[in-house]
C-alpha positions in Angstrom: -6.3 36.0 -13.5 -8.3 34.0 -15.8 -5.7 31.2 -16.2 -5.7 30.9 -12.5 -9.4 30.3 -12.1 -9.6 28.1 -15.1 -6.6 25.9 -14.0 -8.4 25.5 -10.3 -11.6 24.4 -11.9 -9.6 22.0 -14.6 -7.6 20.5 -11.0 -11.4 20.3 -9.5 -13.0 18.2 -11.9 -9.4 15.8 -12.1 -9.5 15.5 -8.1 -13.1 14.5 -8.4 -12.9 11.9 -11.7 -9.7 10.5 -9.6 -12.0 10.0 -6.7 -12.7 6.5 -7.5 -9.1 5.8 -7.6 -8.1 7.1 -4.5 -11.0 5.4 -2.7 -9.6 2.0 -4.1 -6.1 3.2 -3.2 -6.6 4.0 0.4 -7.5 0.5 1.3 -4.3 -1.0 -0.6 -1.9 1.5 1.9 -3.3 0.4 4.8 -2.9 -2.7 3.9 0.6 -2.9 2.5 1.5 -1.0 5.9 0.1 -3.8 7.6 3.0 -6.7 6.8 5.9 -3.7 6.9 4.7 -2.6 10.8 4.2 -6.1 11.6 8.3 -7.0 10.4 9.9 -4.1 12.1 8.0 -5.2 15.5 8.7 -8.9 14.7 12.9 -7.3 14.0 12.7 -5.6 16.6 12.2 -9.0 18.9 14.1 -10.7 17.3 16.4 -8.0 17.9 15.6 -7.9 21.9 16.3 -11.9 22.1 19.4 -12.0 19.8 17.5 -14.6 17.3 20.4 -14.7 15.0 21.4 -13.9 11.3 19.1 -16.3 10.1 15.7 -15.4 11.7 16.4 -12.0 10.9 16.7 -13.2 7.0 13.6 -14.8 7.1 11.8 -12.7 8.1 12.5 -9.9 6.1 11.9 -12.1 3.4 8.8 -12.8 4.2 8.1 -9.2 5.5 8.9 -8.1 1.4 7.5 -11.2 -0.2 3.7 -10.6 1.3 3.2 -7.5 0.4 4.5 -8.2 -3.5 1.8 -10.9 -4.0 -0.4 -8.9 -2.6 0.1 -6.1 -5.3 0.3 -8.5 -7.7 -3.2 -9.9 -6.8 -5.1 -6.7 -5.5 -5.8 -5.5 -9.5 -7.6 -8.9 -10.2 -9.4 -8.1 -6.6 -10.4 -4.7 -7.9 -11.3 -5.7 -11.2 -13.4 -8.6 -10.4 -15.6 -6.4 -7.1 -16.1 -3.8 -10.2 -17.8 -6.6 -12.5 -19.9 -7.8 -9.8 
């Protein structure tokens, strides 16, 4: 029983030092979502109106590409607000 108690105060204190990280987190999914709501709309348009092989290309493309630079910049972002 001991175990048990001690485990669920050792997962307490790691929830609350990972607070931090989840507050910075929670931001970066709703902003990744963001790009990948906006291509399946934009697909699905495209879609509606028969656009072609090539639209759809493109736009997936970009759909993928915006997000990727914008994990590769958002730990510069974070780093820089926590210097300030």
């Amino acid at each position: 029983m001991m175990r048990g108690i001690c485990a669920a105060i050792i997962a307490v204190q790691a929830a609350w030092a990972a607070a931090p990280v989840i507050t910075e987190l929670r931001p970066r999914g709703a902003e990744l979502g963001r790009p990948f709501t906006l291509t399946a709309i934009v697909l699905t348009g495209l879609d509606l109106v028969e656009a072609g092989t090539v639209a759809t290309i493109v736009v997936q493309v970009a759909g993928f590409a915006i997000p990727a630079v914008f994990t590769v910049r958002y730990p510069e972002h974070v780093r820089s607000r926590q210097d300030s």
